[in-house]
DSSP file (Angstrom, degrees, kcal/mol; ACC not computed):
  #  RESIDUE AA STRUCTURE BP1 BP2  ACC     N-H-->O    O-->H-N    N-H-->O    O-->H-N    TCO  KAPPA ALPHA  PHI   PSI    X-CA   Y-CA   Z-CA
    1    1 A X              0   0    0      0, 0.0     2,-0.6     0, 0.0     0, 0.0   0.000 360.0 360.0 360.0 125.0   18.0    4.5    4.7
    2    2 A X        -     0   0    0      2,-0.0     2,-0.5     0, 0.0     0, 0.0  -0.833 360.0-156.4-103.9 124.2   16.9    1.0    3.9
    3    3 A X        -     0   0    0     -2,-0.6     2,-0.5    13,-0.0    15,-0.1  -0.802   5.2-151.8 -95.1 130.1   12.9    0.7    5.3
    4    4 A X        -     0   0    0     -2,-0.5     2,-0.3    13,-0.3    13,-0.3  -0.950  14.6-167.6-104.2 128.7   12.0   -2.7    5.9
    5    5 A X        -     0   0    0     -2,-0.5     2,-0.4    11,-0.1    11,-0.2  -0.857   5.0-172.0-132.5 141.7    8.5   -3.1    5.5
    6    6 A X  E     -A   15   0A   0      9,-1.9     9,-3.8    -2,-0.3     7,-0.1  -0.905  22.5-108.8-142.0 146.4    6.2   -6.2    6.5
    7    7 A X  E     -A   14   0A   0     -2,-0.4     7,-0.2     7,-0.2     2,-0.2  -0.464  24.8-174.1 -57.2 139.2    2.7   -8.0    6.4
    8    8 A X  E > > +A   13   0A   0      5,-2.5     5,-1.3     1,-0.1     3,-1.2  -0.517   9.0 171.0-131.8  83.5    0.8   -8.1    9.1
    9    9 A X  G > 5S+     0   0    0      1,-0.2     3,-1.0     3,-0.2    -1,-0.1   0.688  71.9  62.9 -67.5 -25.4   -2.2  -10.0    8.9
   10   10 A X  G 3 5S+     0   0    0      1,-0.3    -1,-0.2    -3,-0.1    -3,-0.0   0.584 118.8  30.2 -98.1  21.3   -3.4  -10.3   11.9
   11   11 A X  G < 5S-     0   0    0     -3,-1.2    -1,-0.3     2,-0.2    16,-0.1  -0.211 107.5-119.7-132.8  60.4   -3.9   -6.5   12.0
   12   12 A X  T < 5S+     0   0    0     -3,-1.0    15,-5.0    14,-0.1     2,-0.3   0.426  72.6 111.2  -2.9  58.4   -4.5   -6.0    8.1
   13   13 A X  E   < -A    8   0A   0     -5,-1.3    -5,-2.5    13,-0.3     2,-0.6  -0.908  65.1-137.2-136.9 155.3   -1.8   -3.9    7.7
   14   14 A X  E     +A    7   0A   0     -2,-0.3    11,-0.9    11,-0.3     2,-0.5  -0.933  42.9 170.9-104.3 118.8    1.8   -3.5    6.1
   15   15 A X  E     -AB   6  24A   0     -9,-3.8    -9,-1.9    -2,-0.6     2,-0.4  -0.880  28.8-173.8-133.9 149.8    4.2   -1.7    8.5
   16   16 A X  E     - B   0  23A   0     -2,-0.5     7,-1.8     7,-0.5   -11,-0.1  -0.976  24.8-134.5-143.1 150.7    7.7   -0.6    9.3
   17   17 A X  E     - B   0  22A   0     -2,-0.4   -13,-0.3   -13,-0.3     5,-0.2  -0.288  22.7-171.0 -90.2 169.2    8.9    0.9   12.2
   18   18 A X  S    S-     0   0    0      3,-0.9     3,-0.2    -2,-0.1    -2,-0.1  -0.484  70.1 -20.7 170.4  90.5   11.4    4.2   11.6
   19   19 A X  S    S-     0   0    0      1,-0.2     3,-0.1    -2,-0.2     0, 0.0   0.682 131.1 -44.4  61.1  44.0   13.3    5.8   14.6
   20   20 A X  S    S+     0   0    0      1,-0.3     2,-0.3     0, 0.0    -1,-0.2   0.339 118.0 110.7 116.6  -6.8   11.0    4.4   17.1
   21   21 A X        -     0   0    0     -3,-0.2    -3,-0.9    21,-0.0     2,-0.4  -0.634  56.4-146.4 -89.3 163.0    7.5    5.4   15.0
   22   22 A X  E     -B   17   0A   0     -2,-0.3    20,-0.4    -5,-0.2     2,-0.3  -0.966  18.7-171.1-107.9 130.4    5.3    2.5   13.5
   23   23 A X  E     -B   16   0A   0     -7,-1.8    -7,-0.5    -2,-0.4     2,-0.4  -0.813  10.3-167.7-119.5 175.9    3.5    3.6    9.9
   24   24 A X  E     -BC  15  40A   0     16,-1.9    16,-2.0    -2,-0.3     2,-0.3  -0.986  31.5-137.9-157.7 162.2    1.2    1.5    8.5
   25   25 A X  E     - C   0  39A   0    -11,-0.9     2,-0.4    -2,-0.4   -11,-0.3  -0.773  34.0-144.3-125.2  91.4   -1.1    0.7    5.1
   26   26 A X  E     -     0   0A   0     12,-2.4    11,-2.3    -2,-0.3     2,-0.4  -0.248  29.1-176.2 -54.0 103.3   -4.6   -0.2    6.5
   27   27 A X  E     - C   0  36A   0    -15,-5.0     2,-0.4    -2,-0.4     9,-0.2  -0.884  31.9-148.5-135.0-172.5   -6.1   -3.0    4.3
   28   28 A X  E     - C   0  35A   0      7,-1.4     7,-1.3    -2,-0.4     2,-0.3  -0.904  22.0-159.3-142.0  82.0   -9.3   -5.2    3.6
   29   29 A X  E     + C   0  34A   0     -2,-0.4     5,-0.2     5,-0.2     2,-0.1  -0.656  17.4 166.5 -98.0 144.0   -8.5   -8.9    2.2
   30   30 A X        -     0   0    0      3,-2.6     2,-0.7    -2,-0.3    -1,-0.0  -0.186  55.5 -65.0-105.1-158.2  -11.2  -10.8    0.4
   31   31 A X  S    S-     0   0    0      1,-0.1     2,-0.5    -2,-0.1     3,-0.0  -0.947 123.0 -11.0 -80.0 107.2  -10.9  -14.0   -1.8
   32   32 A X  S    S+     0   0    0     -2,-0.7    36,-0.7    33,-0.1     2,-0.3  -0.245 124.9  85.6 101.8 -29.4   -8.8  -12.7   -4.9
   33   33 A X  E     - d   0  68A   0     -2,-0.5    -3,-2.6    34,-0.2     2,-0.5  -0.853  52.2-166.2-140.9 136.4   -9.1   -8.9   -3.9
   34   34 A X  E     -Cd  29  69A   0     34,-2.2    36,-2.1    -2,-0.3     2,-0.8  -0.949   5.1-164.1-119.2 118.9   -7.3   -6.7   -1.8
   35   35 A X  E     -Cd  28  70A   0     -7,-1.3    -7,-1.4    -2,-0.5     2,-0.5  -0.815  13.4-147.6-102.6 134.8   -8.8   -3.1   -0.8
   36   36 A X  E     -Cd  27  71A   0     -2,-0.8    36,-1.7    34,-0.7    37,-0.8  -0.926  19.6-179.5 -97.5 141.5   -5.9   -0.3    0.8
   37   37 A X  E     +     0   0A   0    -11,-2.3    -1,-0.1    -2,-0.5   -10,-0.1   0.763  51.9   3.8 -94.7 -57.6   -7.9    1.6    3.1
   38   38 A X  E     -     0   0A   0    -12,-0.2   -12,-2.4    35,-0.2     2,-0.3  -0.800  48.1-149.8-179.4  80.9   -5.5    3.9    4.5
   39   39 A X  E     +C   25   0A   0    -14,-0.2     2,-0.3    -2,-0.1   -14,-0.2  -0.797  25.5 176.4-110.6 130.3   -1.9    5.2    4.3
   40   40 A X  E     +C   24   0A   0    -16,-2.0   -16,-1.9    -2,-0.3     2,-0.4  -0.761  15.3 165.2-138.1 111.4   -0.1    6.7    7.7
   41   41 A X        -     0   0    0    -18,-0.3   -18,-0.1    -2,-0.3     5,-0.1  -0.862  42.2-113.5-104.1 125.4    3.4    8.0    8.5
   42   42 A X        -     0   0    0     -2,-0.4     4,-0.2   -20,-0.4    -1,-0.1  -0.139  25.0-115.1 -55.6 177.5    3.7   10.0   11.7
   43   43 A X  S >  S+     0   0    0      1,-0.2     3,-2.0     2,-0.1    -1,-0.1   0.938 111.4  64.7 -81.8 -45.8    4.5   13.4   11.3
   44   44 A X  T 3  S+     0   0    0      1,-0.2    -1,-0.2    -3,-0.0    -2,-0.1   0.756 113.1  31.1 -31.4 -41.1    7.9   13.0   13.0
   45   45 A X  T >  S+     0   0    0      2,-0.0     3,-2.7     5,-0.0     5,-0.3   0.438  89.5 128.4-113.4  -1.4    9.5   10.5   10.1
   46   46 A X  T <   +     0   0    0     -3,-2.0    -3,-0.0     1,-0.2    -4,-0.0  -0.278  61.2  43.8 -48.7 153.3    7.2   12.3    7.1
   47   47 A X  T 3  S+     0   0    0      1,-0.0    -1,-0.2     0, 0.0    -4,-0.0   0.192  85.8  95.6 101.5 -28.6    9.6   13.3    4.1
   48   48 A X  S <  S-     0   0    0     -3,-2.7    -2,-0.1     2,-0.1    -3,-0.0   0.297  97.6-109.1 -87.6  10.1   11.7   10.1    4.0
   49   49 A X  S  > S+     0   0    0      1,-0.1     4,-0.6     3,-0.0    -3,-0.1   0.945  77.7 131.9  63.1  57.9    9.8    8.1    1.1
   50   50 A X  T  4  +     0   0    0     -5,-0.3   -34,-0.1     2,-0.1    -2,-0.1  -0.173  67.6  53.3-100.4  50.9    8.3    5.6    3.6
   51   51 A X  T  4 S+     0   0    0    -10,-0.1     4,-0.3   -28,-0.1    25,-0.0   0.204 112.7  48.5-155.3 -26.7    4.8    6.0    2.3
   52   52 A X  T  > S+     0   0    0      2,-0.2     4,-1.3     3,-0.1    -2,-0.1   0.699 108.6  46.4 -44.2 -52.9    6.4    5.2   -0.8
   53   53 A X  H >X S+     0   0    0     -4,-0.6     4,-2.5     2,-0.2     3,-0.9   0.972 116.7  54.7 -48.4 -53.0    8.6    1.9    0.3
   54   54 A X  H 3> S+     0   0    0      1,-0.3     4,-2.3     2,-0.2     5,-0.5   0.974 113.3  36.7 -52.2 -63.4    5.0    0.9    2.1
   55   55 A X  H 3> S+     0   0    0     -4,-0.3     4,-0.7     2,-0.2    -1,-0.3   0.730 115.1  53.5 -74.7 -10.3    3.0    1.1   -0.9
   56   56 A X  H <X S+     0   0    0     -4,-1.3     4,-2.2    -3,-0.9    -2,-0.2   0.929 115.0  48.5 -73.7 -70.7    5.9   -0.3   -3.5
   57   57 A X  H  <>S+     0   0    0     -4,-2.5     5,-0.5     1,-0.2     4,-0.3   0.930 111.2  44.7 -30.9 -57.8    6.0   -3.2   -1.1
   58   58 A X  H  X5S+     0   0    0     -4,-2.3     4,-3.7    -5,-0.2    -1,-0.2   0.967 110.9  51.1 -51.6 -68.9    2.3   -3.7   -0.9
   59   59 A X  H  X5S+     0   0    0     -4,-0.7     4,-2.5    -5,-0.5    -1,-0.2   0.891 111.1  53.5 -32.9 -51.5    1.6   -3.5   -4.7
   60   60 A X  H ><5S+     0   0    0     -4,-2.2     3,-1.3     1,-0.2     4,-0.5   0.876 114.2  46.2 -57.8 -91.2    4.8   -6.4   -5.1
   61   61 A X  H 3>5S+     0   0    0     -4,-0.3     4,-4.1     1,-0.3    -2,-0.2   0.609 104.7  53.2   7.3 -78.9    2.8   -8.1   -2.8
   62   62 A X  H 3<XS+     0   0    0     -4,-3.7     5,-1.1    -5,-0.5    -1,-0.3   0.938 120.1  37.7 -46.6 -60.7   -0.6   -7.7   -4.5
   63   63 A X  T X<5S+     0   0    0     -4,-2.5     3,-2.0    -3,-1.3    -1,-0.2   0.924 107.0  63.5 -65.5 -51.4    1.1   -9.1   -7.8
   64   64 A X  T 345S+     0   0    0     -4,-0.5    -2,-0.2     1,-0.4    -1,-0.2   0.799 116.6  31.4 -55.9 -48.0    3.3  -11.8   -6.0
   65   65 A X  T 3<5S-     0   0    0     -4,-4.1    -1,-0.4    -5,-0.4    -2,-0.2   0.015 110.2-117.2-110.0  41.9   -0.1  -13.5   -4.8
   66   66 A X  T < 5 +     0   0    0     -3,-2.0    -3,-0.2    -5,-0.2    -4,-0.1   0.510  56.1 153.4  59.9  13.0   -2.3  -12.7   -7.6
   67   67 A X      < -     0   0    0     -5,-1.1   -34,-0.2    -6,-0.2     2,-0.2  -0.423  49.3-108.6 -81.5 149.8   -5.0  -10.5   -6.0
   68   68 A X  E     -d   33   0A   0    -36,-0.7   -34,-2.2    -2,-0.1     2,-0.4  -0.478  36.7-129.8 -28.2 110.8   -7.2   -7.7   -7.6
   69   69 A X  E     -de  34  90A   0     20,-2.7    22,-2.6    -2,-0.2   -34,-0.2  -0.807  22.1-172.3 -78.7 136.9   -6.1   -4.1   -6.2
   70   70 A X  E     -d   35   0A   0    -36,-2.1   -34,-0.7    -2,-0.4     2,-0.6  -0.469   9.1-165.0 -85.5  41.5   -8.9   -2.0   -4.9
   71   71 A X  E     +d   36   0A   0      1,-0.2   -34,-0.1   -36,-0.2   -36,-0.1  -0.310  29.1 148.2-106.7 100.8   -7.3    1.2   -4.3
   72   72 A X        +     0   0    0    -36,-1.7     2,-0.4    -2,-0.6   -35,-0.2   0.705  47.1  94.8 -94.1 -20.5   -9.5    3.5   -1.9
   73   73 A X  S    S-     0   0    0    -37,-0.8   -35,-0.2     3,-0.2   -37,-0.0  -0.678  76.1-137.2 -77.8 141.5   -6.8    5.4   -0.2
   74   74 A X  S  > S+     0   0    0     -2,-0.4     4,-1.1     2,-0.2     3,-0.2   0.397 101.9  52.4 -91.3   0.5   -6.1    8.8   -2.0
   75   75 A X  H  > S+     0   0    0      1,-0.3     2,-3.1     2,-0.1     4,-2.4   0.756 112.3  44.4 -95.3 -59.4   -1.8    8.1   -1.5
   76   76 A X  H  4 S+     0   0    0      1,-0.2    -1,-0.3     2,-0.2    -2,-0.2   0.204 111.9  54.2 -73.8  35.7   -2.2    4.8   -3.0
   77   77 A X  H >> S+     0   0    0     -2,-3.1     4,-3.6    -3,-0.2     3,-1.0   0.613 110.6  47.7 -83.4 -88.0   -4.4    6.7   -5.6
   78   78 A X  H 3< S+     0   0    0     -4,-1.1    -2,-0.2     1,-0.3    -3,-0.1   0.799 113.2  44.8 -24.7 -58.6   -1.6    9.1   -6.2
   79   79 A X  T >< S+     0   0    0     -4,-2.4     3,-0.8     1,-0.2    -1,-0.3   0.724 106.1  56.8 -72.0  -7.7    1.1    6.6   -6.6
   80   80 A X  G X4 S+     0   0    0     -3,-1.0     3,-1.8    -5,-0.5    -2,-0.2   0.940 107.7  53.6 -97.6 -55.4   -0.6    4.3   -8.7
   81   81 A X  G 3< S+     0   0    0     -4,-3.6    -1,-0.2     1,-0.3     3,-0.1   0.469 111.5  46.5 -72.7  10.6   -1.1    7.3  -11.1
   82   82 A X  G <  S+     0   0    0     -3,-0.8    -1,-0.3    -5,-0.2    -2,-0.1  -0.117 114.9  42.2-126.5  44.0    2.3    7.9  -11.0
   83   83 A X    X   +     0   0    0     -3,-1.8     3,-1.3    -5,-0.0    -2,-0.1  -0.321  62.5 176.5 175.5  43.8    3.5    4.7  -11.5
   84   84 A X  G >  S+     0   0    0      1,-0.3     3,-5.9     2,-0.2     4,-0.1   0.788  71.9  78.4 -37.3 -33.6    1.3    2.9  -14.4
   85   85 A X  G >  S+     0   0    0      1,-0.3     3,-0.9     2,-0.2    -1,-0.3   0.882 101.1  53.2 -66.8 -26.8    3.4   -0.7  -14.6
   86   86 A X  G <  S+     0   0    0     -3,-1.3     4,-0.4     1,-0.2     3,-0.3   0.438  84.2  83.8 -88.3   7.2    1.2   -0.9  -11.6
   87   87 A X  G <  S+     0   0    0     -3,-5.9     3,-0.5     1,-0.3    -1,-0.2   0.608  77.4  67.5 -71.7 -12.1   -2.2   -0.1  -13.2
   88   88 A X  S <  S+     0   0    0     -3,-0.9    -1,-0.3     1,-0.2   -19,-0.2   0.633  93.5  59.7 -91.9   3.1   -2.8   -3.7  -14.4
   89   89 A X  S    S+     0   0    0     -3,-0.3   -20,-2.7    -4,-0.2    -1,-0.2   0.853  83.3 104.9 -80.4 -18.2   -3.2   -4.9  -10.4
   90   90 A X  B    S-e   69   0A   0     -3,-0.5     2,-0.3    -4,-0.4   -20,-0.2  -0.479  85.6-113.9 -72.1 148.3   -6.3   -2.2  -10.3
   91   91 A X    >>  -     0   0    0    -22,-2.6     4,-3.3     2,-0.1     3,-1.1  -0.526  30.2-111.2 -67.3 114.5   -9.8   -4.3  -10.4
   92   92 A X  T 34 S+     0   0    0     -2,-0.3     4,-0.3     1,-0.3    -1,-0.1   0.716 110.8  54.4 -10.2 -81.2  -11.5   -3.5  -13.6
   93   93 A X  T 34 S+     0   0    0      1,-0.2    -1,-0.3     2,-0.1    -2,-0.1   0.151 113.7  39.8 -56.6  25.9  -14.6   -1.4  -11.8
   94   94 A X  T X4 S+     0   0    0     -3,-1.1     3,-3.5    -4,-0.1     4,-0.5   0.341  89.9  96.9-132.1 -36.5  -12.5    0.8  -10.0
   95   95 A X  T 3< S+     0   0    0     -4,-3.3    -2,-0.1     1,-0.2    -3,-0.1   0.537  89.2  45.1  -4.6 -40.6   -9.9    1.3  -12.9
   96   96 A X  T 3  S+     0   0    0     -4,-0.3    -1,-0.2     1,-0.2    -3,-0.1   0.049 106.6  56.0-116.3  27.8  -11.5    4.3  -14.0
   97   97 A X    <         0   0    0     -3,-3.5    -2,-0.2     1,-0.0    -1,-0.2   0.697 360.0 360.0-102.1 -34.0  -11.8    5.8  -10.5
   98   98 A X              0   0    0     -4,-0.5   -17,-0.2    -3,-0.1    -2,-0.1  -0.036 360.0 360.0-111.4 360.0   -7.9    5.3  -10.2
């Protein structure tokens, strides 16, 4: 299944839709720094690695425009720590929260 996953800035989110559901990555942009908030897939489409696509996407993102990761939500916690090549986006003071 290919998830297509998109910016939404004017609800500070990344989403794709997935048999009718919307999932989302709640985030908080500043000048240089991006916080993720928040990861949610309905229950209905849990199990398909969309909370994974979302949060690969986002991270490309985060590097693509040169922003500071924040990472406060406990999946994008998880992935990050499973998934190092993506440790250099985390902001220096939170690095060792991470």
């Amino acid at each position: 299944m290919e998830i297509e996953v998109k910016d939404n800035p004017a609800r500070n989110r990344f989403e794709t839709s997935v048999e009718g559901y919307t999932a989302f990555i709640d985030y908080k942009l500043r000048p240089g720094v991006m916080t993720v908030l928040h990861t949610e897939v309905p229950e209905a489409i849990v199990g398909k690695g969309i909370a994974a696509a979302m949060t690969r996407y986002a991270l490309e993102h985060i590097a693509k425009n040169k922003l500071e990761l924040v990472p406060l939500c406990p999946y994008m916690r998880s992935y990050l720590n499973k998934h190092p090549e993506y440790q250099y986006l985390v902001r220096k003071e939170t690095s060792k929260n991470v």
